[in-house]
C-alpha positions as CSV (number, residue, x, y, z in Angstrom):
1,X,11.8,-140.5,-33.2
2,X,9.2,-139.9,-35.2
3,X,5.7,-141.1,-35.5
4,X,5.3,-143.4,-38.4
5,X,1.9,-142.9,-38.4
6,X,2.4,-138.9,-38.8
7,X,5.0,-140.6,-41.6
8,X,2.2,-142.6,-43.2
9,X,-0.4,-139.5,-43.5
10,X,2.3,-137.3,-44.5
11,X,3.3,-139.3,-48.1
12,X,-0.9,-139.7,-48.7
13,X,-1.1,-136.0,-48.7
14,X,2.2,-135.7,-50.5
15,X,1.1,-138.5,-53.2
16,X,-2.5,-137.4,-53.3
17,X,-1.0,-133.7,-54.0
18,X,1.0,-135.2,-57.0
19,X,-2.3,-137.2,-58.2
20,X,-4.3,-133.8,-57.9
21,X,-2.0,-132.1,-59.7
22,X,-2.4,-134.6,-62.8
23,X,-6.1,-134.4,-63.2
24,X,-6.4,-137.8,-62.1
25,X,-9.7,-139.4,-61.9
26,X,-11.4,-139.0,-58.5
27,X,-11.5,-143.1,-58.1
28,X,-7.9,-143.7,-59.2
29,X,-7.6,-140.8,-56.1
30,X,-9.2,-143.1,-54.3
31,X,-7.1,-146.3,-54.3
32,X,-3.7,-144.8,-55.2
33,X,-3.2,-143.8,-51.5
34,X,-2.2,-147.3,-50.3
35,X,0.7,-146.8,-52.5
36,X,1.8,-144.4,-50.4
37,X,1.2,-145.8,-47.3
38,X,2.8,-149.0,-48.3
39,X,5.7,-146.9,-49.0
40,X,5.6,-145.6,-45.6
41,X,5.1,-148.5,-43.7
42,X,8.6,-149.9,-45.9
43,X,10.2,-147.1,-45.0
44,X,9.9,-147.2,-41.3
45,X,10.4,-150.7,-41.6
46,X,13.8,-150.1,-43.2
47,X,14.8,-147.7,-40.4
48,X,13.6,-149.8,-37.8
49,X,16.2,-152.3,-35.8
50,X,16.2,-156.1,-35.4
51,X,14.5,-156.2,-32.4
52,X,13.4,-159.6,-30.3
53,X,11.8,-160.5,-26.6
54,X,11.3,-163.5,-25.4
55,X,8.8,-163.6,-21.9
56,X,9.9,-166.1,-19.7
57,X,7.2,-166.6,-16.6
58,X,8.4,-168.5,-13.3
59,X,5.9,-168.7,-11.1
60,X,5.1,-168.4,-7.0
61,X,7.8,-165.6,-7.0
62,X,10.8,-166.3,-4.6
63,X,11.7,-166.2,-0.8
64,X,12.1,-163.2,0.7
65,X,15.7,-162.5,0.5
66,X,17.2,-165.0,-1.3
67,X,16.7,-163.8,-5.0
68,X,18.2,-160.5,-5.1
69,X,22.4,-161.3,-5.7
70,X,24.7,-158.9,-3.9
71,X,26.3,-157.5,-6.4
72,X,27.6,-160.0,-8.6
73,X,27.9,-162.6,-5.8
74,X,24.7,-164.7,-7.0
75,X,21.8,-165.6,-3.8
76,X,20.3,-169.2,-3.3
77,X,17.5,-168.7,-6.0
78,X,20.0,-167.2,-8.2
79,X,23.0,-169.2,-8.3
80,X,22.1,-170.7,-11.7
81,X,23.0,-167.6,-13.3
82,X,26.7,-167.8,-12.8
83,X,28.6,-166.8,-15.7
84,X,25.7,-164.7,-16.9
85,X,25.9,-161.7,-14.3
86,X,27.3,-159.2,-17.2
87,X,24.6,-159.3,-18.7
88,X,21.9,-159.8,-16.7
89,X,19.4,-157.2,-14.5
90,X,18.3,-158.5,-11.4
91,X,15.4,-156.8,-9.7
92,X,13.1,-156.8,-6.9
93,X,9.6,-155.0,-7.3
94,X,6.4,-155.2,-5.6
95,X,3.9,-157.7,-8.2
96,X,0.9,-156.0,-8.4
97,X,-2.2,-158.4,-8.1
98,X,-0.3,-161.2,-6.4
99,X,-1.6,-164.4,-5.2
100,X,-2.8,-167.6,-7.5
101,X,-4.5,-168.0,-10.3
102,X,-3.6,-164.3,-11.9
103,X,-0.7,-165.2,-13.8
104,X,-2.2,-163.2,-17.0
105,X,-1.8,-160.3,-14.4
106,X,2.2,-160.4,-14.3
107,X,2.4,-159.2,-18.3
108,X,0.8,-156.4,-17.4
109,X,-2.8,-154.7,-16.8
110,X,-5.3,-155.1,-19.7
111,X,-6.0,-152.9,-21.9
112,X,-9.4,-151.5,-21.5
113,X,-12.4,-149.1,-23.1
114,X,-11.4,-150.0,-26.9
115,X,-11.6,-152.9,-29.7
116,X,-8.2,-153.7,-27.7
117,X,-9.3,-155.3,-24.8
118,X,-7.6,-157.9,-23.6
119,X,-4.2,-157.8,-24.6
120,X,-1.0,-158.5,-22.6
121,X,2.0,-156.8,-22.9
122,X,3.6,-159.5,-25.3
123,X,0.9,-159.6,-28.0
124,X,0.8,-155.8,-27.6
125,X,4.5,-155.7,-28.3
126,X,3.9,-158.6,-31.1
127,X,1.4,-156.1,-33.0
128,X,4.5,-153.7,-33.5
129,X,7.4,-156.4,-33.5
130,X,5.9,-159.2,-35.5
131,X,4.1,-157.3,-38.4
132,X,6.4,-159.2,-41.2
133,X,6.9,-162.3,-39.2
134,X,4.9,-165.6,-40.4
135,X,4.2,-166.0,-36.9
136,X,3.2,-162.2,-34.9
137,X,3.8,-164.3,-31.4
138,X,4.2,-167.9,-30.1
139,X,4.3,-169.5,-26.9
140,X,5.9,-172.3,-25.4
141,X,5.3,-173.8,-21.9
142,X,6.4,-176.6,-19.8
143,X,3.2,-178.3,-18.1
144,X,1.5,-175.5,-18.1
145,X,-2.1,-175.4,-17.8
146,X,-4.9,-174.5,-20.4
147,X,-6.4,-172.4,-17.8
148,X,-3.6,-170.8,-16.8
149,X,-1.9,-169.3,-19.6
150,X,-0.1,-165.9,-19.1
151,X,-1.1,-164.7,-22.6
152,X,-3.7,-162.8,-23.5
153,X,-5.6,-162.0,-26.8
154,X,-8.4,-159.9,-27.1
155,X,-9.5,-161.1,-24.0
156,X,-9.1,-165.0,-25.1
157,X,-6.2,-167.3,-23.9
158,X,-3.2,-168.0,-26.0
159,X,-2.4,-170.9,-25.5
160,X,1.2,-172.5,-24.0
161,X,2.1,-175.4,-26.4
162,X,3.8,-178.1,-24.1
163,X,4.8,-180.7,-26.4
164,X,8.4,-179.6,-27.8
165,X,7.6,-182.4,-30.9
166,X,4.2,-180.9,-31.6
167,X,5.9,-177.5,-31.7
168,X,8.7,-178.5,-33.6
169,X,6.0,-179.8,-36.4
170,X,4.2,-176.4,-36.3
171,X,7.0,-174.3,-36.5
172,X,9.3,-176.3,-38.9
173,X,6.4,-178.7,-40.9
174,X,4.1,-178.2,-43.3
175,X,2.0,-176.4,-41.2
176,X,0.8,-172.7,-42.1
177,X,1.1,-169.7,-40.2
178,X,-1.5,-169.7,-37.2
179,X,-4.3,-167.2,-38.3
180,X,-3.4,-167.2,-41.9
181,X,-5.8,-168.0,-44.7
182,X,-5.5,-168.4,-48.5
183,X,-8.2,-165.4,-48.5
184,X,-5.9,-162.7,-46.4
185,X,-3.2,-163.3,-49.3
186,X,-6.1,-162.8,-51.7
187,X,-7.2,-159.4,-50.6
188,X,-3.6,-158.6,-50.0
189,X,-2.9,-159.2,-53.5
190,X,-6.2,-157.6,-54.9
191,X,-4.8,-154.2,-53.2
192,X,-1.7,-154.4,-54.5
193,X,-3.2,-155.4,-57.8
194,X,-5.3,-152.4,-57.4
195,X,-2.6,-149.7,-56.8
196,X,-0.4,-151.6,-59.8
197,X,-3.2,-150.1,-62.1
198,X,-2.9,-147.0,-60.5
199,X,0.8,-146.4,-61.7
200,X,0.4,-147.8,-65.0
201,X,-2.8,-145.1,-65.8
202,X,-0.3,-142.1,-63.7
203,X,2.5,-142.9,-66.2
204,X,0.7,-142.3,-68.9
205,X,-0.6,-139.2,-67.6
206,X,2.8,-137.5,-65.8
207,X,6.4,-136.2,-67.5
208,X,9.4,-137.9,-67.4
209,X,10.4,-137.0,-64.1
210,X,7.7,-138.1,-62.7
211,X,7.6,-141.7,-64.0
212,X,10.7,-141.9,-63.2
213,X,9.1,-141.7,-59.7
214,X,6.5,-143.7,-60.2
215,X,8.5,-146.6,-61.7
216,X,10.7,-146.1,-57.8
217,X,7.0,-147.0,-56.6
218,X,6.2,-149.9,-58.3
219,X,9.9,-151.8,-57.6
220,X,9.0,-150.9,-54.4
221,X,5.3,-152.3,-54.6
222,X,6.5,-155.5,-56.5
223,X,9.3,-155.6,-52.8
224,X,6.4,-155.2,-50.3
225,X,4.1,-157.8,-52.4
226,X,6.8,-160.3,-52.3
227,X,7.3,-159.9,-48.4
228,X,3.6,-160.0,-48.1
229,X,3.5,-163.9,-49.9
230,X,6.6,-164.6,-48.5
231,X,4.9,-164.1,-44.8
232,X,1.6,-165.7,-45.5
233,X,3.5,-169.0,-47.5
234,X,6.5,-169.3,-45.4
235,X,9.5,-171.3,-46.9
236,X,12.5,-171.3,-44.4
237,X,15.8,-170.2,-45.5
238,X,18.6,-172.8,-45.9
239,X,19.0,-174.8,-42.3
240,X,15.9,-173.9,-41.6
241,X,13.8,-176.6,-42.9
242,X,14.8,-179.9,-40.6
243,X,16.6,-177.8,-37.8
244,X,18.7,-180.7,-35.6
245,X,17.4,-180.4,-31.9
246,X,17.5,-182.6,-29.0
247,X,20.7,-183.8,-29.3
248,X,20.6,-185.0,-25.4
249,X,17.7,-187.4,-26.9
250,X,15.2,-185.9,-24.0
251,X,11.4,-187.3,-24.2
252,X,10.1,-185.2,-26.7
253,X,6.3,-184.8,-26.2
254,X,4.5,-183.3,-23.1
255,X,4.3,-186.5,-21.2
256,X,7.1,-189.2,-20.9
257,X,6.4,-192.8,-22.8
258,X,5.1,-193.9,-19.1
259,X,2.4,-191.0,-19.3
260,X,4.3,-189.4,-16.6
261,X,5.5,-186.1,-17.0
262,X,9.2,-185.7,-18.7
263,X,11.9,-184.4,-16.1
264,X,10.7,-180.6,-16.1
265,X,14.2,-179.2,-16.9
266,X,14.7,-181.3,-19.7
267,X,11.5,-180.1,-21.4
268,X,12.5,-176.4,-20.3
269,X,15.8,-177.0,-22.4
270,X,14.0,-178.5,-25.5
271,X,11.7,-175.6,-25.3
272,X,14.5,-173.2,-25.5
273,X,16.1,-174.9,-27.9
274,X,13.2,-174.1,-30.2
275,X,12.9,-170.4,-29.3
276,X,16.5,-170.1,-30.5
277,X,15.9,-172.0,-33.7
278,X,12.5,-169.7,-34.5
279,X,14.3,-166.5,-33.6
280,X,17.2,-167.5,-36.2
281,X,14.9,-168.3,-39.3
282,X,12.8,-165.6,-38.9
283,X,9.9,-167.0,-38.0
284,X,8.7,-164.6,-35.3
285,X,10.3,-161.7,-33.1
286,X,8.2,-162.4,-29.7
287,X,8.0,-165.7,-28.2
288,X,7.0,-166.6,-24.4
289,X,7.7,-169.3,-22.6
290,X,5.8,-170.2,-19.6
291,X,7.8,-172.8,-16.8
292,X,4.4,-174.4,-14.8
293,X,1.3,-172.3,-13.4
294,X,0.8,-171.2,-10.0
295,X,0.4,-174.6,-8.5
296,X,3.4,-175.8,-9.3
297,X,3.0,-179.6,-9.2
298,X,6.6,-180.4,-11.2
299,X,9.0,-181.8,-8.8
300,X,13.2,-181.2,-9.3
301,X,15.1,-184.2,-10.7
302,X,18.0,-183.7,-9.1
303,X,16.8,-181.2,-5.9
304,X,17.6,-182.2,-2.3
305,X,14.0,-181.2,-1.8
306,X,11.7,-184.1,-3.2
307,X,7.7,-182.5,-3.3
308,X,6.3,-180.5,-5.4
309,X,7.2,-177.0,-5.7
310,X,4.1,-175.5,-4.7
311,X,5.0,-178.2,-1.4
312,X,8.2,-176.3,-1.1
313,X,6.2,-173.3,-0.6
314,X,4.2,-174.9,2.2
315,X,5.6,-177.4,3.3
316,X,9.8,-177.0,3.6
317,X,12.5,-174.2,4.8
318,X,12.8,-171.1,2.8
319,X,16.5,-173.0,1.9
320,X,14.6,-175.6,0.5
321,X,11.9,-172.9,-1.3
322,X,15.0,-171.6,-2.7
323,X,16.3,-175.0,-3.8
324,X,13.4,-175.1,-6.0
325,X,13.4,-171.6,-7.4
326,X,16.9,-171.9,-8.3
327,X,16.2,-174.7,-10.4
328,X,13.5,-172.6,-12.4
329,X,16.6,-170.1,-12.8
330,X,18.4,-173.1,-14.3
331,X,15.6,-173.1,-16.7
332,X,15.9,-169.6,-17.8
333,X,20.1,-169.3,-17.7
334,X,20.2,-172.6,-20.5
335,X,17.2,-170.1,-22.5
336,X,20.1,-167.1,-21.9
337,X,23.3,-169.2,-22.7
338,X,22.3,-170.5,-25.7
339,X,21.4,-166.9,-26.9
340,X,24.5,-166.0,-25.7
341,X,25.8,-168.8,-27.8
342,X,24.2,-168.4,-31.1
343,X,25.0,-166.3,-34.0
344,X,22.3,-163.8,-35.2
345,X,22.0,-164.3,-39.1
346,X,19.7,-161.1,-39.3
347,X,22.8,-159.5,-38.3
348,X,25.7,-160.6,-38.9
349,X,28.5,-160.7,-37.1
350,X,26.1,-160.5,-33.4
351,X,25.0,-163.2,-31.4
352,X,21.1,-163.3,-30.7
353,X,21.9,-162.2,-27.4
354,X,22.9,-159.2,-28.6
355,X,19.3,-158.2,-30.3
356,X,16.9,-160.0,-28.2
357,X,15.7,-159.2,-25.0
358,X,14.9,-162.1,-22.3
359,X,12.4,-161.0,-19.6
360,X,11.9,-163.3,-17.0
361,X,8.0,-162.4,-14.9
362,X,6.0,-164.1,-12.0
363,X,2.8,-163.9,-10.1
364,X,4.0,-163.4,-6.4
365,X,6.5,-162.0,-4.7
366,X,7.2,-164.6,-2.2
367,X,4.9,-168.1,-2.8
368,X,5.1,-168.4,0.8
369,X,2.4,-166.6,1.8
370,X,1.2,-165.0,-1.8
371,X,2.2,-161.2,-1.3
372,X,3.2,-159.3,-3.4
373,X,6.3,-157.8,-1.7
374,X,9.8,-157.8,-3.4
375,X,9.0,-159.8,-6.2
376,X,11.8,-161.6,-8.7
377,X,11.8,-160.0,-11.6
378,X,15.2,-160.5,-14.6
379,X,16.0,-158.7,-17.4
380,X,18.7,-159.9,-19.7
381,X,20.2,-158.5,-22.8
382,X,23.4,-157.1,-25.0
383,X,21.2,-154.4,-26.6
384,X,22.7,-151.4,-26.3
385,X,19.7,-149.7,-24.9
386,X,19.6,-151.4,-21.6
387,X,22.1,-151.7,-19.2
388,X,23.9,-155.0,-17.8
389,X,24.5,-156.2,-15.1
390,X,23.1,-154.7,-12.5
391,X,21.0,-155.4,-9.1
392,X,18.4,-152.9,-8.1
393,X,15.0,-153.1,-6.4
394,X,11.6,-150.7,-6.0
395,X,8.9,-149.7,-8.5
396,X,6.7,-152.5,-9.8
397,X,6.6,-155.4,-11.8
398,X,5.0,-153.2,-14.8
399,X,7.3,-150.3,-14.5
400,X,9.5,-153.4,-15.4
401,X,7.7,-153.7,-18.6
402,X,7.0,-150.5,-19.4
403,X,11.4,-150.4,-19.4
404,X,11.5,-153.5,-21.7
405,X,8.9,-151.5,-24.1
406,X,11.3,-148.3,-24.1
407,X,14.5,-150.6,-24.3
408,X,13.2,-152.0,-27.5
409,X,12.3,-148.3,-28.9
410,X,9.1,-149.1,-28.9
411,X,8.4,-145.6,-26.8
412,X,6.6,-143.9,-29.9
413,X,3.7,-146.5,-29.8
414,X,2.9,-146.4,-26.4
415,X,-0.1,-144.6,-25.7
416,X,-4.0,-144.5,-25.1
417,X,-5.3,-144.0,-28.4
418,X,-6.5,-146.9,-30.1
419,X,-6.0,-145.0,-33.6
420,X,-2.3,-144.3,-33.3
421,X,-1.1,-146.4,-30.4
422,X,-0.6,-150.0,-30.1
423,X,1.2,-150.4,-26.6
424,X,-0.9,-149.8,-23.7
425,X,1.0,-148.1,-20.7
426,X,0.5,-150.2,-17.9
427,X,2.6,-148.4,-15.5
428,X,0.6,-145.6,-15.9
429,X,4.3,-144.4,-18.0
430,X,6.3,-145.2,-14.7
431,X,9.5,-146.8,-16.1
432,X,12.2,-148.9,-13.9
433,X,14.7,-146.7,-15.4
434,X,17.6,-148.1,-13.5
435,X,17.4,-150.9,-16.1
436,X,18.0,-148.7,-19.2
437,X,21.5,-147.3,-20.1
């Protein structure tokens, strides 16, 4: 595939050729590049495919053999996934910097030695992925804590928003796109207003066929402008402005009405109820969604086991351990069902499923004694680039990601140059190919 950014410097020459040619003056030489590197940037954009991921993190791992199915017949841990096995890629890896409090570590190692520090894997893959989204990246979490957060940007937490209502109010309100400002559309708009008077001067200057070209230019200008306001002043499409959710009438903030926490799973669903709804109106192409931290306080509803799960870690059978991992896999087979489920309107006539990419991550191979050894790791999908269901183990957990990244085909922006590479490879470009067709 090739580089867009070879793409991007190839039309500046190209138009700065044509410019030279018409004895332009040396400042209209000046600003009428961005034309063409708007131009560029559409046109890779056009060729590029609708492509989602949503990180799901579980965490304190799973007992030692009793994730890993055999063959389609689903293990202790696992057995919330039936139905799902098609489509799903079960793996065991070794999760590198195991143990608690390093949950940033399972979405891979930090860039380094650049004005990138700091970023994990998802906002890496949001730089690429959620360029013309009003949102790059958002996460969801279920009691997670502030501390804790699995996210990383330039160096500083993102943080896990807990309350399905308050997210609901972000992503469907009033509410602008985090980061955005009325002065980032401003400058946006001064540049485009800028190259605008570049065409206008060229057509008086160049022949028919050439203005002919240049008028090509500005239709498309007036096309990128309009996606540029359209992503800093967000107004969602028809459906998408009071989405129905909730319909089981689940406590909808953080905390139940008693100030104790709302049953875990029940959040979970709410949660993924949302990351359907945001993936369908367009509102971003990479969400997380983080179930706890590594301490694990939530306790299962409906679990023959009645601590904690950290407790179940410590303090019960690796039966009951599983128990409690199993109903975290619950958690993540409602996130896959309903995906399975939903149509995608970006393309129609596909199911979301079939475009977006669910990666489910943890901090520890077995919470049992913190190692790191054959770690739970799930990949599930209906893109054609990966396959489905299979069960495999070996590698680690970031050859895991370094397969989602080239599954996406993101390949072309993984790299360690800050100037033309976005995705860091934290594998060292190891990939766990077994999961890609």
């Amino acid at each position: 595939m090739k580089d867009p950014n070879a793409l991007l410097h190839q039309n500046r020459r190209d138009f700065l050729k044509l410019l030279s040619k018409a004895g332009v003056t040396t400042a209209l030489c000046r600003a009428a590049p961005l034309v063409g590197g708007l131009m560029a940037t559409r046109s890779a954009s056009a060729q590029t495919r609708v492509s989602r991921v949503v990180f799901v993190y579980t965490p304190d791992g799973a007992p030692a053999g009793l994730w890993l199915p055999n063959g389609t017949t689903l293990n202790q841990a696992t057995r919330a996934y039936e139905g799902l096995q098609s489509i799903c890629n079960f793996r065991e890896v070794e999760v590198l910097d195991s143990g608690h409090g390093l949950a940033r570590k399972c979405l891979g190692q930090l860039r380094w030695g650049s004005d990138w520090t700091g970023d994990t894997i998802d906002q890496q893959i949001a730089s690429v992925l959620g360029v013309n989204t009003p949102y790059q990246s958002y996460a969801l979490g279920v009691q997670a804590d502030a501390q804790e957060v699995i996210g990383r940007r330039a160096g500083a937490f993102v943080p896990a928003q807990n309350s399905p209502a308050a997210a609901y109010g972000q992503l469907f309100g009033a509410a602008p796109p985090a980061g955005d400002t009325a002065g980032f559309l401003a400058r946006k708009k001064s540049v485009m207003d800028l190259n605008r008077s570049a065409l206008a001067e060229l057509k008086n200057r160049l022949g028919a066929f050439e203005r002919e070209t240049l008028e090509k230019h500005e239709v498309a200008l007036r096309e990128v402008e309009a996606r540029l306001v359209d992503a800093a002043s967000f107004t969602p499409s028809a459906g998408c402005t009071s989405p129905a959710f909730n319909a089981n009438g689940y406590p909808e903030g953080a905390e139940g009405a008693s100030g104790e926490a709302g049953v875990f799973a029940h959040q979970a669903e709410l949660q993924s109820d949302l990351i359907v709804l945001a993936l369908q109106c367009g509102l971003t192409n990479v969400m997380s969604l983080q179930l706890g931290w590594h301490q694990a306080t939530w306790y299962g509803h409906d679990t023959r086991y009645r601590g904690d799960h950290h407790g179940s870690c410590h303090a019960a059978t690796a039966e009951d351990n599983a128990e409690m991992t199993n109903y975290l896999s619950r958690c993540v087979a409602y996130l896959v069902k309903r995906l399975v489920e939903e149509d995608d309107p970006a393309v129609p006539g596909t199911k979301l499923i079939d475009n977006t990419v669910v990666v489910q991550v943890t901090d520890m191979g077995d919470g049992r004694d913190h190692s790191g050894a054959r770690g739970p790791n799930m990949v599930a999908t209906q893109m054609p680039s990966f396959r489905q269901g299979t069960v495999t183990s070996g590698g680690t957990n970031h050859e895991v990601l370094e397969a989602v990244v080239e599954g996406l085909g993101l390949g072309q922006w993984k790299g360690t140059d800050p100037n033309t590479h976005k995705i860091w490879p934290c594998a060292g470009g190891l990939v766990a190919d077994a999961l890609l067709s």
